[in-house]
ZAMI-422092 format. One record per residue (C-alpha): residue number from 0; x, y, z. Coordinates in steps of 0.5 Angstrom, whole numbers, plus 500, padded with zeros to 3 digits. Layout:
<marpas>
num->NUM&xx->X&yy->Y&zz->Z
...
</marpas>
This chain:
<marpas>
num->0&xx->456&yy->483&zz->491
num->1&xx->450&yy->485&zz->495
num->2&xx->455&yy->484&zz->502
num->3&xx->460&yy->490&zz->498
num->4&xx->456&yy->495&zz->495
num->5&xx->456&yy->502&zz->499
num->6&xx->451&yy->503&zz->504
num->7&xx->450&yy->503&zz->511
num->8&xx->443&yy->501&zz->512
num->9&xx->440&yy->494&zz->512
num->10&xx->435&yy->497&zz->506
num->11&xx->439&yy->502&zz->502
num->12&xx->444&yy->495&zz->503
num->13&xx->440&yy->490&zz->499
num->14&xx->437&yy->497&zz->494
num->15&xx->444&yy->498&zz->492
num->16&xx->447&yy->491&zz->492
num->17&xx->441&yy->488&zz->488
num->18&xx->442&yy->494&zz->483
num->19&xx->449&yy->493&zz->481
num->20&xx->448&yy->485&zz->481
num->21&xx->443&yy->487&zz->476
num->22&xx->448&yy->491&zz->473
num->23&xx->453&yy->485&zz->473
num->24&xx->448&yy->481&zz->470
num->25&xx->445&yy->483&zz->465
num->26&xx->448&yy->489&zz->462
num->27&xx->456&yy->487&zz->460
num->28&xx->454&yy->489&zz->452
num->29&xx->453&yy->496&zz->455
num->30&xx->460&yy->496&zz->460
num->31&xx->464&yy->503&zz->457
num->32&xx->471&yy->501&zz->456
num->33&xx->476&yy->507&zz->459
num->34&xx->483&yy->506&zz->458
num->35&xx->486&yy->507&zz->465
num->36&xx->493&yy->509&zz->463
num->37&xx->496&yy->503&zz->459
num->38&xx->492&yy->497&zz->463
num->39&xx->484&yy->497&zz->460
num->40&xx->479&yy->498&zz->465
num->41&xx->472&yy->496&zz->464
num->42&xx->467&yy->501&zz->467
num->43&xx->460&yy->499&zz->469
num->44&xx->454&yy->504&zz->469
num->45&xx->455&yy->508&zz->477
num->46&xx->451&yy->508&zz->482
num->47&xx->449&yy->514&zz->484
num->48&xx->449&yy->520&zz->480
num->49&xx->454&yy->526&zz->478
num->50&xx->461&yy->527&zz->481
num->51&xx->459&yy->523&zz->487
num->52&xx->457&yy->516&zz->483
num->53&xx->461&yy->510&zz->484
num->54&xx->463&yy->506&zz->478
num->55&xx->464&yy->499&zz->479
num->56&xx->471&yy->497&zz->475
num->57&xx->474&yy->491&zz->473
num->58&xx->480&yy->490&zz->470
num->59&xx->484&yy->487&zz->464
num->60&xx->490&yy->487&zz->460
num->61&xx->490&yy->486&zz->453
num->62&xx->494&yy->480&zz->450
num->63&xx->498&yy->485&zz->446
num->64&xx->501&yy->488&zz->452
num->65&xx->503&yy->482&zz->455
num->66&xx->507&yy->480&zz->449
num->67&xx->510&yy->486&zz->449
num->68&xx->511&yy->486&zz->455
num->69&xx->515&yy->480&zz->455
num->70&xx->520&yy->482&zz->449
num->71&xx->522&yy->488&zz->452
num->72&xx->524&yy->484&zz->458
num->73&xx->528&yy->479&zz->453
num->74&xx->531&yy->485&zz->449
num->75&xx->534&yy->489&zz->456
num->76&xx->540&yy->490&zz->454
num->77&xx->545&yy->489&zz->461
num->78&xx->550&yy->492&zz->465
num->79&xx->556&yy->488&zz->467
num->80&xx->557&yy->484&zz->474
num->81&xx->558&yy->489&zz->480
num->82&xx->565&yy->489&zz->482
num->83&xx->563&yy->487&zz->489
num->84&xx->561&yy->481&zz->492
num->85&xx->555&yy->483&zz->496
num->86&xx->549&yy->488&zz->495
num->87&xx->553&yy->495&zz->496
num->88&xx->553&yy->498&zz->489
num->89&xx->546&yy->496&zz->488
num->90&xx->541&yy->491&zz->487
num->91&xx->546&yy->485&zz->484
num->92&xx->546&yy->482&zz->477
num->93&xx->545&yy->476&zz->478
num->94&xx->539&yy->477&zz->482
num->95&xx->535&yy->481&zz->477
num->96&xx->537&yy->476&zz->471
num->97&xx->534&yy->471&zz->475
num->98&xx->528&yy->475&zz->475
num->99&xx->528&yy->477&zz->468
num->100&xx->528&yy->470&zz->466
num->101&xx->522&yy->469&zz->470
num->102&xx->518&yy->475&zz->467
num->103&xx->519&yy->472&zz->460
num->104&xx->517&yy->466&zz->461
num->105&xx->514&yy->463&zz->467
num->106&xx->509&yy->469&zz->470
num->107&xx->503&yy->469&zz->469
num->108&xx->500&yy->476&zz->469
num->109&xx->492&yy->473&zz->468
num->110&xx->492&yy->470&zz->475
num->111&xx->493&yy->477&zz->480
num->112&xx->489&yy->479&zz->474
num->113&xx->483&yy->474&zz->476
num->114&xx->485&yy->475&zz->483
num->115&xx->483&yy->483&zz->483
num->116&xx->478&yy->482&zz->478
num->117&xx->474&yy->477&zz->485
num->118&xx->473&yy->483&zz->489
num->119&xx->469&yy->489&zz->488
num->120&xx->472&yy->494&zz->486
num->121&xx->471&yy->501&zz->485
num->122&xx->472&yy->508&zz->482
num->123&xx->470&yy->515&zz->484
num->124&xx->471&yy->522&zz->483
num->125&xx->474&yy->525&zz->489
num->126&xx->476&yy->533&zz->489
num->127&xx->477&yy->532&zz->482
num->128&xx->481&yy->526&zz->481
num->129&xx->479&yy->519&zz->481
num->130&xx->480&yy->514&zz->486
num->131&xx->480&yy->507&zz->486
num->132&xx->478&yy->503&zz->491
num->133&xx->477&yy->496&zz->493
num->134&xx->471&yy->495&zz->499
num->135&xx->470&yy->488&zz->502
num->136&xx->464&yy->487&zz->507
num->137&xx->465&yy->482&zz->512
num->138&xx->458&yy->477&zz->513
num->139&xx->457&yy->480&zz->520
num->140&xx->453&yy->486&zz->521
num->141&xx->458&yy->488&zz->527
num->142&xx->464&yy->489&zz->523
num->143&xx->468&yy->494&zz->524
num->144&xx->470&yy->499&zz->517
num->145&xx->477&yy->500&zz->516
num->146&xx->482&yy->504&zz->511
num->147&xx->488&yy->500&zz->509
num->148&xx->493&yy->505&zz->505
num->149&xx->499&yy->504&zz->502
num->150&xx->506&yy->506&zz->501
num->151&xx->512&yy->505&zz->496
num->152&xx->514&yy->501&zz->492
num->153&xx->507&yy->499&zz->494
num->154&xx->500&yy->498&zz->491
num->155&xx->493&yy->494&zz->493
num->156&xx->497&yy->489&zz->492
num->157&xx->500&yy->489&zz->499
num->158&xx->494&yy->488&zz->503
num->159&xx->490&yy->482&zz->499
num->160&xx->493&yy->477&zz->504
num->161&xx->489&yy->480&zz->510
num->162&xx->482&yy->481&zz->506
num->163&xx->480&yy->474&zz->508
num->164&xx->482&yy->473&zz->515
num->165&xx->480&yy->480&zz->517
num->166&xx->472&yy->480&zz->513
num->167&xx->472&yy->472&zz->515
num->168&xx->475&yy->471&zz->521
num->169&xx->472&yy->465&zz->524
num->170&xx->475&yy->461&zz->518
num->171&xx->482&yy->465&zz->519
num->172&xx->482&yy->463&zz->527
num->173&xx->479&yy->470&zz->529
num->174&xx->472&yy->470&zz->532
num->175&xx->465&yy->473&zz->530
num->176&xx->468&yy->479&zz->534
num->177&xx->475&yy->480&zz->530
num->178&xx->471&yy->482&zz->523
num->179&xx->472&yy->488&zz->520
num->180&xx->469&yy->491&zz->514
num->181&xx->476&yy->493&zz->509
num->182&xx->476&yy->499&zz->503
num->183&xx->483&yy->499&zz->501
num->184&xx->484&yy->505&zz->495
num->185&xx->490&yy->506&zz->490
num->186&xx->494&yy->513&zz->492
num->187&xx->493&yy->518&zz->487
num->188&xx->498&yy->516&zz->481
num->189&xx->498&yy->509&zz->484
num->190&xx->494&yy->504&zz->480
num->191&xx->488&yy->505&zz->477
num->192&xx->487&yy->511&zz->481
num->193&xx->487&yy->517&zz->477
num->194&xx->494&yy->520&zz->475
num->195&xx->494&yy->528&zz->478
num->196&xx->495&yy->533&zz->473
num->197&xx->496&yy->538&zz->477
num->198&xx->500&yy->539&zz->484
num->199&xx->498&yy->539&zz->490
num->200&xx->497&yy->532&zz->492
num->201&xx->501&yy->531&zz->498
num->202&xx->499&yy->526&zz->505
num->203&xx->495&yy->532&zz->507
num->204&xx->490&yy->532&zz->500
num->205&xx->489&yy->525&zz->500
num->206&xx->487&yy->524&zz->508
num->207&xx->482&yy->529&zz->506
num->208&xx->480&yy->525&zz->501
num->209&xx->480&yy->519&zz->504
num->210&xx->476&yy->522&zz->509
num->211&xx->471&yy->524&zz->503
num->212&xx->471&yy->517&zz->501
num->213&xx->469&yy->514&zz->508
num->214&xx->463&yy->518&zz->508
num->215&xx->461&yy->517&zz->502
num->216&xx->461&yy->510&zz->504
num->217&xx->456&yy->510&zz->509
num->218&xx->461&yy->510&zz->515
num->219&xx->459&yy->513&zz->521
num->220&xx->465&yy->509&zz->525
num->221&xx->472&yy->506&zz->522
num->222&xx->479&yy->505&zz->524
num->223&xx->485&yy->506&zz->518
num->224&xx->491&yy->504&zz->518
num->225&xx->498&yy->505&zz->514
num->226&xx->505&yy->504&zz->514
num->227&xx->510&yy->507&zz->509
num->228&xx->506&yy->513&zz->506
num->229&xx->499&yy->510&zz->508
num->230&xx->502&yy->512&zz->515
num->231&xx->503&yy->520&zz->513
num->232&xx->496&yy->519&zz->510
num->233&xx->493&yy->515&zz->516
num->234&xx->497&yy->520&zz->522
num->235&xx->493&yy->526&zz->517
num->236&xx->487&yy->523&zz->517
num->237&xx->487&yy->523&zz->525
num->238&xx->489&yy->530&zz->525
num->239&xx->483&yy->533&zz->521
num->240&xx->479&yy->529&zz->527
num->241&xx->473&yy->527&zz->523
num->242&xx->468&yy->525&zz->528
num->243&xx->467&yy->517&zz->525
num->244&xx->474&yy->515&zz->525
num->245&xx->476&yy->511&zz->533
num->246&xx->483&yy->511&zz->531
num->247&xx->489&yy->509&zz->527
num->248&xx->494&yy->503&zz->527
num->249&xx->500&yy->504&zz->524
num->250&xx->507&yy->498&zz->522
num->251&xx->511&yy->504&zz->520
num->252&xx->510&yy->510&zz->526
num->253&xx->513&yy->517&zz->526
num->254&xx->516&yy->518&zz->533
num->255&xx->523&yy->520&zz->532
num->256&xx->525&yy->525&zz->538
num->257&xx->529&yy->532&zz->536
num->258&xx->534&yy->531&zz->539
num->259&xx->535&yy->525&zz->535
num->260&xx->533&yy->527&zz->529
num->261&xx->538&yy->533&zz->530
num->262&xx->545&yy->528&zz->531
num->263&xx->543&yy->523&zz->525
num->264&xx->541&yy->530&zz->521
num->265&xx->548&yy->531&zz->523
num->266&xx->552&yy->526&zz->522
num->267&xx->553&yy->526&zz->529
num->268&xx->554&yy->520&zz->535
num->269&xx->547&yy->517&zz->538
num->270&xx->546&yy->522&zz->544
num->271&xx->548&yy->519&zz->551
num->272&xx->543&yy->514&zz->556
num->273&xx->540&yy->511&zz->550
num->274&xx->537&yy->505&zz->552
num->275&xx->539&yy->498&zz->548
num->276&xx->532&yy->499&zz->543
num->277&xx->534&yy->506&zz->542
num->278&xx->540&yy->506&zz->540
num->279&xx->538&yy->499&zz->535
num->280&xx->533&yy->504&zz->532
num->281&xx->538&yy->510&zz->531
num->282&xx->543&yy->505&zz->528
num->283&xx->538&yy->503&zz->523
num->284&xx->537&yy->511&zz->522
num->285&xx->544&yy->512&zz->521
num->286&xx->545&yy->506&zz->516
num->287&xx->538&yy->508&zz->512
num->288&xx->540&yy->516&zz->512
num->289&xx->546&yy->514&zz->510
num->290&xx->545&yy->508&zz->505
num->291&xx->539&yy->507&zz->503
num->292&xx->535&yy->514&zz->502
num->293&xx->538&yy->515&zz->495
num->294&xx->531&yy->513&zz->490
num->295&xx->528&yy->518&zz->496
num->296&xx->532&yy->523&zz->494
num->297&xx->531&yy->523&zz->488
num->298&xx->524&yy->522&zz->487
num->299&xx->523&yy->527&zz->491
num->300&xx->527&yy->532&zz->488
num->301&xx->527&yy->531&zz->480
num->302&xx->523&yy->525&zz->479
num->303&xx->521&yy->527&zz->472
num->304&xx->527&yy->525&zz->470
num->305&xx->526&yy->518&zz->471
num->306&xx->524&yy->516&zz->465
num->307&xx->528&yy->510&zz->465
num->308&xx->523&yy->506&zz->469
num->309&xx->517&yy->508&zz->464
num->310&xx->520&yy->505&zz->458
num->311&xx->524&yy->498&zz->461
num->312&xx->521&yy->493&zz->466
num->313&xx->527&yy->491&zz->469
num->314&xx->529&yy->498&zz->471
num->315&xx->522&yy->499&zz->473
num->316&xx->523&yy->492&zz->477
num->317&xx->531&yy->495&zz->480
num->318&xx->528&yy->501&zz->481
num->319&xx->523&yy->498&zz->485
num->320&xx->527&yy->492&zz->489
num->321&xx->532&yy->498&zz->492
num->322&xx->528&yy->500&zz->496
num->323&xx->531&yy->497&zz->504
num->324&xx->536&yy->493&zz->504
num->325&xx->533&yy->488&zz->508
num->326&xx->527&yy->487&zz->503
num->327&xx->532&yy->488&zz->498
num->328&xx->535&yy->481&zz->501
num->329&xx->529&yy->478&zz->502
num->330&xx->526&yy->479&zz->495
num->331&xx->533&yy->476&zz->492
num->332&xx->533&yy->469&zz->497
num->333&xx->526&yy->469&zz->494
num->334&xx->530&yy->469&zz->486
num->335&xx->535&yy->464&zz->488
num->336&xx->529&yy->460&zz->490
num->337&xx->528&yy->459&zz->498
num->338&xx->521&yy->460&zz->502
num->339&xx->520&yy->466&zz->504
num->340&xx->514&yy->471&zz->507
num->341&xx->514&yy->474&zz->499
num->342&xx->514&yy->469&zz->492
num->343&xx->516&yy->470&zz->486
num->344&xx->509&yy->472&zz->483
num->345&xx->508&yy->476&zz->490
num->346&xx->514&yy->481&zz->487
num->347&xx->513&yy->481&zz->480
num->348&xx->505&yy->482&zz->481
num->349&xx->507&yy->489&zz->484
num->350&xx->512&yy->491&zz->479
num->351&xx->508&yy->488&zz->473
num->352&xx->501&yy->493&zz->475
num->353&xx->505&yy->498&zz->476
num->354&xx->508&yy->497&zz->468
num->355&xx->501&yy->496&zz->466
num->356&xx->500&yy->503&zz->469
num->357&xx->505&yy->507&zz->467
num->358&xx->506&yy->509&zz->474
num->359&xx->513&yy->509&zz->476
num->360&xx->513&yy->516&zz->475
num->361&xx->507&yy->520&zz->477
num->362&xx->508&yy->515&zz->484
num->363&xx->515&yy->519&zz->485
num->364&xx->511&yy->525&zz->486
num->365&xx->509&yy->524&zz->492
num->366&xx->516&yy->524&zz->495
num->367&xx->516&yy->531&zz->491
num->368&xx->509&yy->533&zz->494
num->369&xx->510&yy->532&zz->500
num->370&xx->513&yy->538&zz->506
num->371&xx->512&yy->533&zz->512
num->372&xx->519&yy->531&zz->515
num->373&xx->516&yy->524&zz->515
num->374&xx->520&yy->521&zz->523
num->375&xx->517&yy->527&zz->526
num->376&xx->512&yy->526&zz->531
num->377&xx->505&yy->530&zz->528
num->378&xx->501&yy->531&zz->536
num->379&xx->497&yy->525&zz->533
num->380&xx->491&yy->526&zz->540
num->381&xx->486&yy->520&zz->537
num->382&xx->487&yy->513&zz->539
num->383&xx->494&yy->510&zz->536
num->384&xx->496&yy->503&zz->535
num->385&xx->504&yy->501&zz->533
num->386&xx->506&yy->495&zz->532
num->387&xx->513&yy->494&zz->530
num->388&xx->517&yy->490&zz->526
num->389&xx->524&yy->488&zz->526
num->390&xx->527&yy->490&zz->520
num->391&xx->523&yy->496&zz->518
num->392&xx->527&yy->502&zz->517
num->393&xx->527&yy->503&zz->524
num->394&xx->524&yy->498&zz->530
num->395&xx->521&yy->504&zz->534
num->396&xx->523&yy->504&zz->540
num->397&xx->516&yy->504&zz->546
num->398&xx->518&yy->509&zz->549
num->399&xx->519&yy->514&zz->543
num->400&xx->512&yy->511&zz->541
num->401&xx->509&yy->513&zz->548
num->402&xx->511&yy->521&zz->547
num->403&xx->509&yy->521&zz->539
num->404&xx->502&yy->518&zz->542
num->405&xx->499&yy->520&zz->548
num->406&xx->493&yy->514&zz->547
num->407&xx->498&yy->510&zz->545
num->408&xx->492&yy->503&zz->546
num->409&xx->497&yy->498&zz->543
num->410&xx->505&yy->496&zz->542
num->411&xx->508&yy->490&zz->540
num->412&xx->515&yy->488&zz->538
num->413&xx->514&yy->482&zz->533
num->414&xx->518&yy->476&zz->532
num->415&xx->520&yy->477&zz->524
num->416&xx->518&yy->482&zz->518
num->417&xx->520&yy->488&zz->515
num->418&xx->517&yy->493&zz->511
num->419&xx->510&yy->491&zz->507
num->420&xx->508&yy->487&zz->513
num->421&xx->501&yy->486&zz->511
num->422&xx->504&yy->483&zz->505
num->423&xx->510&yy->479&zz->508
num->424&xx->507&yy->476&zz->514
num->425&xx->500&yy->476&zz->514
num->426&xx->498&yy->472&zz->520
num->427&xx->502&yy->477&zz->525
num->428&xx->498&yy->483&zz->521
num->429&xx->492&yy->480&zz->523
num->430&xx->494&yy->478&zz->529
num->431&xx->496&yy->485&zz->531
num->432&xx->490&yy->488&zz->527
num->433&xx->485&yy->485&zz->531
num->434&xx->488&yy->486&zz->537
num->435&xx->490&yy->492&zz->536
num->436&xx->482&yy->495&zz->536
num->437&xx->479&yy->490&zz->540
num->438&xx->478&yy->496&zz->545
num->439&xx->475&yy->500&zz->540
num->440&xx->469&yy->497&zz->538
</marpas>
């Protein structure tokens, strides 16, 4: 543990690390067990003092929850089949009977649960709030720091595959040069992150935090990178300059023009003399305002009422699934038991921490906290790389990321993906991550 522990130098390093691994092994008996929402978090003695200590975490759900989890599932009580023979009216009966049927009876929670539990992970006090972080230090010294923020429906969980290839790179076909060292937080009311009892915790708050976090750390220099509201995080952090961050990367960039944003406000045709990959990405636009932004609505403006995903799996799991036609498409193909960038786990790892979590409303917040129009360029002046994925909301065309970013340092278009990038394809988000910074270092 000594490689993860928070610290800069090479002495305070081998301190801290060998204080914790102490920790480890020999003071269990006196770990302090807190209940973090619903799922059970042991928390060990911290390391630092006061509201800035670090308090190792590791997880554990009890068996009473797994059971009762499973007989809520068996017990849903279903609507009838869709009276369409596609996914128009919503995410298709047959596709969530599937999944029900394997949450009850194949999935094995325990495994995630193992997973998240070999990585350090951690919890500290950041403007009144506790926030839940995963930190992986590279074995090389050189390492470059980065914060990878999530979105919604998402969690850590999206980001594990690319821990071993970016800490690791000469085992994942990278170079000594390619390591990076990775903190990954949970959003506050995401996770094992403290849940807000007061609002307030828009993007802006969070960047803020996260720029306390990464100075807390021991960073004198790091990148970030998000997509989805890891993305208005990320594009936030930027604009508050801190003198340590280098730049940012983003698979989901905000680079809409106005006088695009005004036609599909609208509802008006695409402005004349749009290329081929500006039109494609306002027909994208226009089809997502038009069907596919009802759950942001929602929870943007009354998302207290959706108590239904707090007291049912399967609406929690729908609720979740509906998110983007193209990720909603590809998580059914994966329940009718074709390969796909996601597996079975993979999705009901997800929608499973968030049941434990009883988070299915306090991260719908978010979408009520938040003031910002989320396509609209924010005048980000630091260093910016995009990488764009076809079937995201939208394929940002280069031209439109050119004027959003005046550093632009690196566009690509890939060949495949969608929306949880680093989670679907975590080869190419590598690939794109290494790529992206290598001038930066």
């Amino acid at each position: 543990m000594s490689d993860v522990i928070p610290s800069q130098t090479p002495s305070r390093r081998r301190f801290v690390g060998a204080a914790v691994a102490t920790l480890a092994a020999t003071s269990l008996s006196r770990l302090a067990f807190a209940e973090t929402n619903q799922a059970i978090t042991e928390v060990a003695q911290p390391t630092g003092s006061g509201k800035n200590a670090i308090r190792p975490l590791r997880l554990h759900v009890p068996e009473s929850q797994l059971v009762e989890l499973r007989r809520r599932v068996k017990a849903t009580r279903w609507p009838e089949r869709e009276t369409v023979t596609d996914a128009s009216q919503g995410v298709q009966l047959a596709t969530m009977q599937k999944l029900a049927r394997y949450w009850s009876t194949g999935y094995d929670w325990r495994k995630i649960e193992a997973r998240l539990n070999a990585l350090p992970q951690f919890v500290t006090e950041i403007d009144g709030l506790d926030i839940h972080f995963i930190q992986v230090r590279s074995k090389n010294q050189n390492a470059l720091p980065m914060i990878v923020t999530h979105g919604w429906p998402g969690s850590i969980i999206e980001q594990l595959k690319i821990i071993e290839p970016l800490t690791n790179p000469t085992a994942h076909g990278g170079t000594a040069s390619d390591a990076f060292d990775l903190v990954i937080p949970s959003l506050p009311g995401y996770g094992f992150s403290g849940k807000p009892t007061t609002t307030g915790w828009d993007p802006v708050r969070i960047a803020r935090a996260w720029v306390v976090l990464m100075q807390r750390l021991g960073y004198k220099r790091y990148v970030a990178q998000g997509g989805d509201w890891g993305n208005a995080v990320t594009e936030q952090m930027a604009l508050l300059t801190p003198p340590e961050l280098l730049g940012i990367h983003t698979n989901m960039p905000a680079t809409v023009p106005d006088d695009i944003a005004k036609a599909l406000k609208f509802g008006d045709p695409a402005p004349a003399g749009l290329t081929p990959d500006e039109k494609h990405a306002f027909d994208q636009l226009d089809y997502f305002y038009k069907h596919g932004l009802g759950y942001a609505q929602e929870m943007a403006n009354r998302p207290q009422t959706l108590y239904a995903i707090e007291d049912s799996p399967i609406g929690l799991a729908a609720w979740m699934l509906d998110h983007d036609a193209a990720s909603e498409a590809l998580i059914a193909r994966v329940f009718d038991g074709q390969s796909e960038g996601l597996s079975r786990d993979d999705v009901l790892d997800n929608v499973t921490l968030y049941w434990f979590t009883n988070t299915g409303i306090s991260s719908a917040r978010l979408y009520w906290e938040n003031k910002l129009n989320f396509f609209a360029p924010k005048h980000v002046m630091i260093p910016v790389a995009v990488s764009v994925f076809p079937d995201e909301l939208y394929a940002a065309p280069r031209s439109w990321a050119e004027q959003a970013y005046p550093r632009l340092i690196h566009y690509n278009r890939l060949p495949k993906g969608g929306h949880f990038a680093a989670w679907e394809q975590p080869q190419l988000f590598t690939d794109e991550i290494r790529a992206s910074f290598r001038s930066l270092r």
